[in-house]
MILO-204010 format. One line per 10 residues: number of its first residue (from 1); their letters; for each residue x, y, z of C-alpha. Coordinates in Angstrom, 3 decimals. Example, Ala and Ser with C-alpha at 12.3 -4.5 7.8 and 13.67 -1.06 7.14 Angstrom:
2
1) as) 12.300,-4.500,7.800 ~ 13.670,-1.060,7.140
***
This chain:
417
1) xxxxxxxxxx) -89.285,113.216,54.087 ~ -86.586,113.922,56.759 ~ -83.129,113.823,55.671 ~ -81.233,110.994,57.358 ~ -77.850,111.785,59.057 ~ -75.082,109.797,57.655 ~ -74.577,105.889,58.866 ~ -72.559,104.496,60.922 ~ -72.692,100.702,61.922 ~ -71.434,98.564,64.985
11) xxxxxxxxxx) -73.657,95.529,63.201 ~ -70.360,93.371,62.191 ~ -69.316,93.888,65.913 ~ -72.418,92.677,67.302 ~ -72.847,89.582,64.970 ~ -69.198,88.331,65.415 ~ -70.274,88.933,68.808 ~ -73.559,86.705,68.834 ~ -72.452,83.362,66.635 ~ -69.716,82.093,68.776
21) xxxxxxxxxx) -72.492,81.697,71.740 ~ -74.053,78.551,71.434 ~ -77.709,78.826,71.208 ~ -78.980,75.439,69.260 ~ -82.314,74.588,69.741 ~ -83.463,71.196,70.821 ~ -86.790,69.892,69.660 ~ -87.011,66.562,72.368 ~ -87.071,68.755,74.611 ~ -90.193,69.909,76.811
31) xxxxxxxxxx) -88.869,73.159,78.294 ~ -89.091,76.735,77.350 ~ -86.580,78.044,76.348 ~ -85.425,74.257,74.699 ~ -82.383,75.165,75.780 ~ -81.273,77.052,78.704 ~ -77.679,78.057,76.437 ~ -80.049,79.789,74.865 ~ -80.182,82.395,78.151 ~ -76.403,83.236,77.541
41) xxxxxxxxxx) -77.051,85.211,74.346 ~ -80.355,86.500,75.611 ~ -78.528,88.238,78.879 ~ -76.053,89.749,76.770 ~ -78.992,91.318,74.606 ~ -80.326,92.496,77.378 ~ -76.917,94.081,78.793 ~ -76.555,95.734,74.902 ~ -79.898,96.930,74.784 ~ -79.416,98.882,77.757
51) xxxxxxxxxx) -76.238,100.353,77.371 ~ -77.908,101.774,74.242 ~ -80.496,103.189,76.244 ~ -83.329,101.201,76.193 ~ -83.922,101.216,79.865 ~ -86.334,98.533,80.164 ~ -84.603,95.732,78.847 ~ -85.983,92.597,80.136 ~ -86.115,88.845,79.966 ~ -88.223,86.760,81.471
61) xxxxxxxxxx) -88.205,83.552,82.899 ~ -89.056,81.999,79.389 ~ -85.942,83.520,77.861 ~ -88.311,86.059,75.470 ~ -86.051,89.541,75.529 ~ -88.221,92.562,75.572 ~ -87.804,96.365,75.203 ~ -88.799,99.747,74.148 ~ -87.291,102.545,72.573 ~ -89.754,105.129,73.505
71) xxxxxxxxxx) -91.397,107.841,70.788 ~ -89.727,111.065,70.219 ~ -92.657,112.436,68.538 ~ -96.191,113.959,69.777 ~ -97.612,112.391,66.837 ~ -99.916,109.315,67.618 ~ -97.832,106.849,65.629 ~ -98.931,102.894,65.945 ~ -96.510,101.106,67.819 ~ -94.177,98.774,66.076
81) xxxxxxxxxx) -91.770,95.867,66.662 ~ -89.135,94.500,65.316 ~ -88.564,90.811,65.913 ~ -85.945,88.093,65.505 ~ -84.936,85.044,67.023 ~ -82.051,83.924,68.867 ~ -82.025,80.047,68.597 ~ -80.144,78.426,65.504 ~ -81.264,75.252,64.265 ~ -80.688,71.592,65.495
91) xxxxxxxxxx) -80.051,70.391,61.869 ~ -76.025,70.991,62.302 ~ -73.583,71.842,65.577 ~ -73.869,75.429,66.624 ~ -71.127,74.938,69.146 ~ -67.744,76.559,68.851 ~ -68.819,78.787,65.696 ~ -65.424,79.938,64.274 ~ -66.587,82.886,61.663 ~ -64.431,84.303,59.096
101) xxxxxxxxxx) -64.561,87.317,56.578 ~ -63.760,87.528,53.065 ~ -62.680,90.879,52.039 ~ -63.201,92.706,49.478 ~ -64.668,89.142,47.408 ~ -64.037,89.421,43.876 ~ -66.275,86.268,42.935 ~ -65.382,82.272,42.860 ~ -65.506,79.823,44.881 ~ -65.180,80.232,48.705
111) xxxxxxxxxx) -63.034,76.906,50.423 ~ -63.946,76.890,54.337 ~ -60.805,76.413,56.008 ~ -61.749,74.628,58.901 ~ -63.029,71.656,56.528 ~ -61.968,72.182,53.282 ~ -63.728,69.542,51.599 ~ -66.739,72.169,51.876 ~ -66.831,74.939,49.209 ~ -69.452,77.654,49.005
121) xxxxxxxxxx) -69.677,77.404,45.365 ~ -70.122,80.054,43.292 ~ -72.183,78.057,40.443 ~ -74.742,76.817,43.785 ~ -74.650,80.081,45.396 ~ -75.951,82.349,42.637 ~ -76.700,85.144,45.385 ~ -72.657,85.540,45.593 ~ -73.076,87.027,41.829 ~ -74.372,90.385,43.079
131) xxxxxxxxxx) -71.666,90.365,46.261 ~ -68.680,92.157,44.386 ~ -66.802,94.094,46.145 ~ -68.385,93.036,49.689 ~ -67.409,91.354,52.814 ~ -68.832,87.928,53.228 ~ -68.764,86.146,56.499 ~ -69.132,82.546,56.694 ~ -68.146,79.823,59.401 ~ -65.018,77.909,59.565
141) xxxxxxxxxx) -67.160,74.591,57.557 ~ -67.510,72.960,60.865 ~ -70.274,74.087,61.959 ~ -73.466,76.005,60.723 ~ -73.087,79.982,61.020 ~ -75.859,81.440,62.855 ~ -76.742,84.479,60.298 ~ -80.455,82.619,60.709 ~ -81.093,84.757,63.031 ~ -78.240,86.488,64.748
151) xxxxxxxxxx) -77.581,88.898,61.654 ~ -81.380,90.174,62.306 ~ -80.506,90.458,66.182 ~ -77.381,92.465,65.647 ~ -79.402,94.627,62.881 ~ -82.053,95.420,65.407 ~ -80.048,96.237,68.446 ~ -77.436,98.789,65.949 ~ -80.456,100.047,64.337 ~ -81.974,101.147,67.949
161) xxxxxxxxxx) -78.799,102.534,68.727 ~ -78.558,104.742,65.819 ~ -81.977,106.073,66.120 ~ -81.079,106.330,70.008 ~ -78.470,108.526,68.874 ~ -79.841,110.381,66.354 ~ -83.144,112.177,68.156 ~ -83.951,113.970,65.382 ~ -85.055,111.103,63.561 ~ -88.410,111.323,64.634
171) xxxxxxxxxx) -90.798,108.010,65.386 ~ -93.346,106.521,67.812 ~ -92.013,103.954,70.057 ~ -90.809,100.600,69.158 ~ -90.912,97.395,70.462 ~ -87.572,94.826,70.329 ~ -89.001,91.279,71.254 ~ -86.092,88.201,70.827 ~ -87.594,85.036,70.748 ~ -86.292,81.272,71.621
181) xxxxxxxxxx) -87.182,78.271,69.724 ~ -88.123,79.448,66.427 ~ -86.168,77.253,64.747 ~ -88.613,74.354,66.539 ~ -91.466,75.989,65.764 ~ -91.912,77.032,69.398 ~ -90.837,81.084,68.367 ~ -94.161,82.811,70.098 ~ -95.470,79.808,71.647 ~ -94.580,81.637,75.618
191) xxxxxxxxxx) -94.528,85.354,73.583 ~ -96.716,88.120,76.257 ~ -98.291,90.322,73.485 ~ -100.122,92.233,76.588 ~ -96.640,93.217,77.690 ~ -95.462,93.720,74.150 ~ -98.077,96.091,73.387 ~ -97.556,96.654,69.894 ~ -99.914,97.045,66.741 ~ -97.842,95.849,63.810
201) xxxxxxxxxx) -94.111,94.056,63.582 ~ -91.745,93.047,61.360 ~ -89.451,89.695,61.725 ~ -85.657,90.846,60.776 ~ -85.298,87.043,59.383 ~ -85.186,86.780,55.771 ~ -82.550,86.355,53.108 ~ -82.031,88.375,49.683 ~ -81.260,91.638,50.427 ~ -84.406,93.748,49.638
211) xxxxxxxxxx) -86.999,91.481,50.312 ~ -89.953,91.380,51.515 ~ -92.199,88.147,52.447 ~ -95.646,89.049,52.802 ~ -96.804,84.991,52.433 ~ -96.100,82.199,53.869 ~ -96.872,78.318,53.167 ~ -100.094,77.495,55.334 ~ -99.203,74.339,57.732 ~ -100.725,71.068,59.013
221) xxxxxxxxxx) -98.630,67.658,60.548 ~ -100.744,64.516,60.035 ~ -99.575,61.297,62.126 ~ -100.123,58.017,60.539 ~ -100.558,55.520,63.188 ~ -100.112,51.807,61.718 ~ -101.328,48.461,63.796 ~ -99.955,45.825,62.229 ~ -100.076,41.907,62.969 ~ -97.115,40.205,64.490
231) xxxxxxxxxx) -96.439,37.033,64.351 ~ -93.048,34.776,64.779 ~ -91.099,34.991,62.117 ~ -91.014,30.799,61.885 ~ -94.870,30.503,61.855 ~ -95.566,33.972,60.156 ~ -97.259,32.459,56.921 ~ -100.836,33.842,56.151 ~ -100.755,35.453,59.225 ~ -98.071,38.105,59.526
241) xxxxxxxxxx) -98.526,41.667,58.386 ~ -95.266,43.352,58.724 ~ -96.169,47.080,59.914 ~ -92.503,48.420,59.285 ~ -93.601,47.150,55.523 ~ -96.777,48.646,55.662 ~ -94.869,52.281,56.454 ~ -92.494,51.575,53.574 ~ -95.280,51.081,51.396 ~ -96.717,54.065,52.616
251) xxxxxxxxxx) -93.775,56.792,52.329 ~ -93.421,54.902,48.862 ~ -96.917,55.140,47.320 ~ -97.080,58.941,47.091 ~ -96.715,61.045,43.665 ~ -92.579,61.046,43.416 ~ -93.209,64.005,40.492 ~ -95.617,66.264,42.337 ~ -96.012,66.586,45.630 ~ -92.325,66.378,47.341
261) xxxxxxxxxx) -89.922,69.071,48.058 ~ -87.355,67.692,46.156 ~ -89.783,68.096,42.825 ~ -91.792,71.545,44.258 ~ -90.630,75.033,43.703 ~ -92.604,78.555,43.584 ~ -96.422,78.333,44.848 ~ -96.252,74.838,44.719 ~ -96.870,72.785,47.571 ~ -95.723,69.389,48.876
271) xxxxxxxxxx) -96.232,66.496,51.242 ~ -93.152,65.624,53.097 ~ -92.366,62.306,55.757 ~ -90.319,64.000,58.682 ~ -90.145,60.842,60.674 ~ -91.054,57.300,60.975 ~ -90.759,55.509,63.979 ~ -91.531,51.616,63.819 ~ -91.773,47.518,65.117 ~ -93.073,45.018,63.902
281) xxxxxxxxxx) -96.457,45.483,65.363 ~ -97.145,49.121,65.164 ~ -95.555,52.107,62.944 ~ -95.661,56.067,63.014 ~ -95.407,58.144,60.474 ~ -95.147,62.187,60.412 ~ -95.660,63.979,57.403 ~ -96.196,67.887,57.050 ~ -98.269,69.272,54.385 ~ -97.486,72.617,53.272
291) xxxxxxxxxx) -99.766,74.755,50.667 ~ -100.258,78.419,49.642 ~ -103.787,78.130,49.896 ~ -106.600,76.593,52.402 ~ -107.692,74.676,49.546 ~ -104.402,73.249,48.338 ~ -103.814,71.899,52.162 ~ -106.792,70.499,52.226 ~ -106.311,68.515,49.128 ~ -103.073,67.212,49.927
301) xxxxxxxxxx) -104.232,65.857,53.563 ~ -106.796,64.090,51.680 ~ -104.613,62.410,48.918 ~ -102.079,61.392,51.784 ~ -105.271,59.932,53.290 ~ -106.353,57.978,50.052 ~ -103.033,56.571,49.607 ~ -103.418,54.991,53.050 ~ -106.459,53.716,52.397 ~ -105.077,51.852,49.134
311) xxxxxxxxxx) -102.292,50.211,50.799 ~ -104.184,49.276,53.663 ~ -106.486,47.572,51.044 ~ -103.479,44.945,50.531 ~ -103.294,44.135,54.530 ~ -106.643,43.236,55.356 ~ -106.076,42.404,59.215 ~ -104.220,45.707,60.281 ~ -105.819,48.692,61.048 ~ -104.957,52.287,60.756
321) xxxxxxxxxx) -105.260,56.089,62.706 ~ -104.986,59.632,60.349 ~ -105.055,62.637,62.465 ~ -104.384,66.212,61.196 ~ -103.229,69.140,63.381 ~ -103.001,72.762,62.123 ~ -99.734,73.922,62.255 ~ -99.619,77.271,61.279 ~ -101.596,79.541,58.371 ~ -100.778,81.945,55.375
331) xxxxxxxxxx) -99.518,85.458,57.012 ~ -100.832,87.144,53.717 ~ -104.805,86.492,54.837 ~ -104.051,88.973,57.924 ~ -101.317,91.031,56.036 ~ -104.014,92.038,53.605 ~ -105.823,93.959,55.611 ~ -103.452,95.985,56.674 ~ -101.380,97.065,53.357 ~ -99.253,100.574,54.402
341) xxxxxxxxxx) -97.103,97.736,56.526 ~ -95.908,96.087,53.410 ~ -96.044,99.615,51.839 ~ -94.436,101.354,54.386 ~ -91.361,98.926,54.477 ~ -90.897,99.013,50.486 ~ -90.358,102.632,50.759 ~ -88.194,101.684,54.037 ~ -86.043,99.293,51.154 ~ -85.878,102.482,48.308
351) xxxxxxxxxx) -84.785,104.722,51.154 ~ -82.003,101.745,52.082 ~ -80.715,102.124,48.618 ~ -82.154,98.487,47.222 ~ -85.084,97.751,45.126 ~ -87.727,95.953,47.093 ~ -88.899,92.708,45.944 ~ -91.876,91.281,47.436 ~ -91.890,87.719,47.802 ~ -93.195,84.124,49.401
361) xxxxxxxxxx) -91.749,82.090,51.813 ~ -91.906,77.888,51.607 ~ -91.746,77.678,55.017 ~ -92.947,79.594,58.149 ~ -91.796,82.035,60.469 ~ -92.618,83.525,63.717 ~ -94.247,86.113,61.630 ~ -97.041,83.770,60.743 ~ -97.964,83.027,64.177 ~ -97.523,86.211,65.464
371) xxxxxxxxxx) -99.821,87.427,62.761 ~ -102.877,85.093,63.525 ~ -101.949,86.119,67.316 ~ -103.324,89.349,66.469 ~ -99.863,91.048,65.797 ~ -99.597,91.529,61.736 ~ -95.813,90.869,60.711 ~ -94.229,89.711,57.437 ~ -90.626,89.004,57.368 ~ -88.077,91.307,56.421
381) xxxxxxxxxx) -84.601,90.851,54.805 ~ -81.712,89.821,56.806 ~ -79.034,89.436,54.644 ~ -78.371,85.099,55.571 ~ -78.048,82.514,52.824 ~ -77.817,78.536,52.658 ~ -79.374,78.162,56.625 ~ -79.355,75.383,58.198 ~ -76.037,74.445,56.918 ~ -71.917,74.777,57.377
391) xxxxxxxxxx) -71.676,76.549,53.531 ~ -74.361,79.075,55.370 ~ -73.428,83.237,54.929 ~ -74.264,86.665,55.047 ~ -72.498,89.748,53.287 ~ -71.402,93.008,56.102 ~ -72.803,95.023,52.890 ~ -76.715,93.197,53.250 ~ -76.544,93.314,57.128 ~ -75.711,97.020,56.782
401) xxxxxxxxxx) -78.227,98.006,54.609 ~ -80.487,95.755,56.800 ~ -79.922,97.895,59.555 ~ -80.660,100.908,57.348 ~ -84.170,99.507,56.414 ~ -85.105,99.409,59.828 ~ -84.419,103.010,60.463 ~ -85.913,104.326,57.783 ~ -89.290,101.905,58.137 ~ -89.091,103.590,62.102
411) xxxxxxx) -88.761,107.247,60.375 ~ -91.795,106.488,57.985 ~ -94.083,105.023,60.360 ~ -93.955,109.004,62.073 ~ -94.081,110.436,59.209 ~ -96.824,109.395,57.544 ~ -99.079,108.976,61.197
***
């Protein structure tokens, strides 16, 4: 094993750097990227990037940012990529991001002081009990951070500078590919794997330092399409059947105990309504069905079908339309057949200083996608916690050792070519 010169990090810089650009995500919207904001913090990645040295620096037309950090090693070493995503998600404002950094935290609550009525609590943030001693940065309470994913951008780009910097560190070349949309679901959907030309990756995008997600849920959306039988209200008797009822009946009839995220943890999965859209004479419902396994997805889309059936059984004149799309799949089916990349990034985790914890994901990432694409990637630490939300934050101490991981994953990859 080569002996690693001593760290330094610009990764705080780059992150305080990254949030206070706007670069929400907007799923109405038909264009690629959803957002053209989302362009702003792309062309400063690309300006970064090659100030680092990594010549090529690119985006294209689609907002995707790609470069290369070429090998520094006559060794035939597969190519890798590292991968994260510079959208943040449409569930709360990602405009005029305000961040601010705890010192030195010594435990308790943290009060945001832009809205104080929102506390970080310790007692609901149980991840805060190992961040002692640490710098935690968290929005204002106003708006959602951004750690999901700008902490994995700015560990990327300051890990490719160090290793820029540090030529002995020998590895084969690496890929850097920034994605729009992910938060959408939309991540790789324009992503040029030809011009990538990697053979494995890794998404800088999860949460607990020291982790490792080598599963994901598997994926479908079924649509519920309800034709009711309108009628006016005044002459409605015997011949009326309501379909904004019907869809109430519908979202109602499910297992409360079993099968919703509210009552799911672990491996188990869950049928969820996303969206119903209705009138009197037709309704739409969306649900997603999320399993571990083919099976388990299979068996949910056909209980969700079953329960439409028995309401329908009470409207005799209205009709009904269940369609199921795949969404995405399990990473772990691909990831399997390829083990020294999960192996290769727990010793990356040891070398970081951490203990490497492998673990699943209830959800997806670009990872997943990427993976069936033909480009196996699970989903590596990023240091983030509570996404999606104003009480979200990430520790300078997780981001850090983030950036670490990467290096060290680049360094083994050489090493054991």
């Amino acid at each position: 094993m080569s002996v690693t010169p001593a760290f330094d990090y610009t990764v705080l810089e780059r992150f305080l750097r990254y949030v206070v650009i706007d670069t929400q995500s907007d799923p109405q919207s038909s264009s690629t990227p959803s957002t053209e904001k989302q362009k702003n913090l792309g062309r400063l990645l690309v300006t970064e990037l090659c100030d680092i040295g990594l010549s090529d620096a690119e985006m294209d037309d689609n907002g995707y940012v790609y470069a290369t950090l070429p090998a520094n090693t006559d060794k035939a070493v597969p190519v890798i990529c590292f991968c994260s995503h510079m959208d943040t998600s449409p569930d709360f404002s990602g405009a005029h991001v305000k961040p601010q950094i705890v010192r030195n935290y010594q435990g308790g609550d943290i009060v945001l002081p832009g809205d104080k009525s929102r506390i970080i609590r310790a007692a609901d943030h149980p991840a805060l009990a190992a961040q002692a001693g640490n710098d935690i940065v968290t929005s204002d309470g106003t708006t959602l951070l951004g750690a999901d994913d700008k902490a994995g951008l700015a560990e990327i780009v300051d890990a490719m500078r160090f290793l820029k910097a540090h030529p002995e560190i020998r590895h084969g070349a690496i890929k850097v590919l920034f994605t729009p949309d992910e938060e959408i679901g939309r991540g790789v959907d324009k992503a040029d794997l030809k011009r990538l030309s990697a053979d494995f990756a890794y998404t800088i995008d999860g949460s607990t330092a020291g982790t490792i997600e080598d599963e994901t849920f598997s994926a479908d959306a079924a649509t519920i399409t309800i034709a009711g039988l309108a009628a006016h209200p005044g002459f409605a008797k015997g011949r009326m059947e309501n379909a904004i009822k019907i869809a109430a009946r519908l979202v109602d009839a499910l297992p409360k105990e079993t099968c919703t995220p509210e009552t799911t943890e672990g491996r188990e999965g869950f049928l969820h309504p996303v969206s119903v859209t209705s009138e009197l004479g037709e309704a739409k419902l969306q649900y997603i069905i999320r399993d571990f396994t083919e099976a388990g997805l299979r068996d949910k889309a056909a209980l969700l079908e079953r329960t439409v059936k028995d309401v329908m059984c009470d409207f005799p004149r209205s009709t009904y339309r269940f369609e199921v799309k795949e969404q995405y799949r399990n990473m772990k089916v691909v990831l399997d057949r390829h083990p020294q990349i999960v192996e290769h990034a727990m010793e990356a985790v040891r070398r970081a200083g951490l203990k490497p914890e492998k673990d699943s994901i209830r959800g997806g990432t670009d990872g997943s996608r990427l993976s069936f694409m033909g480009l196996p990637c699970p989903n590596i630490f990023a240091g983030g916690h509570a996404f999606h939300s104003p009480l979200e934050w990430v520790s300078v101490q997780d981001m850090q050792a983030a950036m670490r991981t990467i290096v060290h994953l680049a360094a083994i990859w050489e090493e054991r070519a």
